[in-house]
C-alpha positions in Angstrom: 54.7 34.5 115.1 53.1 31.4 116.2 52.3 32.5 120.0 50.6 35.5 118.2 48.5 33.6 115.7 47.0 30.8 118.5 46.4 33.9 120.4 44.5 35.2 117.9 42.4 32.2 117.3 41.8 31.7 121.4 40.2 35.0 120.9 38.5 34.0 117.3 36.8 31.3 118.8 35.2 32.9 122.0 33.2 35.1 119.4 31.5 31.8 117.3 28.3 32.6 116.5 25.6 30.0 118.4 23.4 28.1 116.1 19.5 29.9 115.7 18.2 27.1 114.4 19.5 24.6 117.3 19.1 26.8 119.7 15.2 27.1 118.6 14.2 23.6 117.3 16.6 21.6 119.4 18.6 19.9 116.7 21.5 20.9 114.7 21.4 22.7 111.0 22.9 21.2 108.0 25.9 23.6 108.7 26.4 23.3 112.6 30.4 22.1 113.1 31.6 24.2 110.3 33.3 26.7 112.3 34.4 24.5 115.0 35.5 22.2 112.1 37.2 25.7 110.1 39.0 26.6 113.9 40.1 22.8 114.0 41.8 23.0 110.8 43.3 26.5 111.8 45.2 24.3 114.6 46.5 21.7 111.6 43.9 18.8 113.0 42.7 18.3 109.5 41.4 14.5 110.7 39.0 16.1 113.4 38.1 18.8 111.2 37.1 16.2 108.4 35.7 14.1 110.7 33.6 17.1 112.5 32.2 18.1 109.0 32.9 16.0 106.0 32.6 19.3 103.8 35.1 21.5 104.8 37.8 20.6 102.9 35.6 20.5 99.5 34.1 24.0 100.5 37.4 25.6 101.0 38.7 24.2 97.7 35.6 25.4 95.9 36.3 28.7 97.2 39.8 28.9 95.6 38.8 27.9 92.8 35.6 30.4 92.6 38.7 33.6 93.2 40.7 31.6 90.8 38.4 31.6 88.4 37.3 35.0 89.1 41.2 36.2 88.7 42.0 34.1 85.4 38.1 33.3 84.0 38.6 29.6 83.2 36.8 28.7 79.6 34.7 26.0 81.6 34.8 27.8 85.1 31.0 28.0 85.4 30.5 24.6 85.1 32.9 23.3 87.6 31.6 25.4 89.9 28.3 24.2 89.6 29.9 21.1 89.6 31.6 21.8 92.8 28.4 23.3 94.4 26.4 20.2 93.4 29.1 18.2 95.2 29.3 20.1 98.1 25.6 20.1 98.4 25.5 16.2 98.2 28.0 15.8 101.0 26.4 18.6 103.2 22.8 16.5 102.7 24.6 13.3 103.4 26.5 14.6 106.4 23.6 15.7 107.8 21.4 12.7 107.5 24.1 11.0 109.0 24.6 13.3 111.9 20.4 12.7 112.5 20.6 9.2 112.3 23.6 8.5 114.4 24.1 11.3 116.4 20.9 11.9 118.5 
């Protein structure tokens, strides 16, 4: 099962979708390393991933608990998921500020 599954994400990640907006203004988007980050944590290298982009982790857990909620319709669901958006948001905005700072 295993040979079958990093075959399948050898072959995932030769069809990653290039940046538009890099490839047009010359510097990255506020979402450029998510998949590489999304492929890194397929492979169990959760520090690179993190360290790649900081929000990956918080995104995919705000997308279980969207499906949660939208399975079981939690009382205060809507909140903590604008909770979890807001949070998200802040660490995409912060990520990114770093990345332009530090990264040029």
């Amino acid at each position: 099962m295993l040979p079958f599954y990093y075959t399948l994400l050898a072959k995932l990640e030769q069809l990653m979708l290039p940046c538009l907006f890099k490839s047009l203004l010359g510097i990255e988007c506020p979402g450029c390393g998510l998949q590489r980050s999304l492929f890194l944590l397929a492979r169990g290298r959760v520090l690179e991933s993190i360290s790649l982009y900081w929000a990956t982790l918080p995104i995919l857990g705000m997308l279980l608990f969207c499906l949660l909620h939208l399975k079981f319709q939690f009382k205060y669901g809507n909140r903590i998921l604008i909770f979890l958006y807001s949070c998200n948001g802040l660490i995409i905005f912060c990520h990114y500020f770093y990345k332009l700072t530090n990264h040029n």
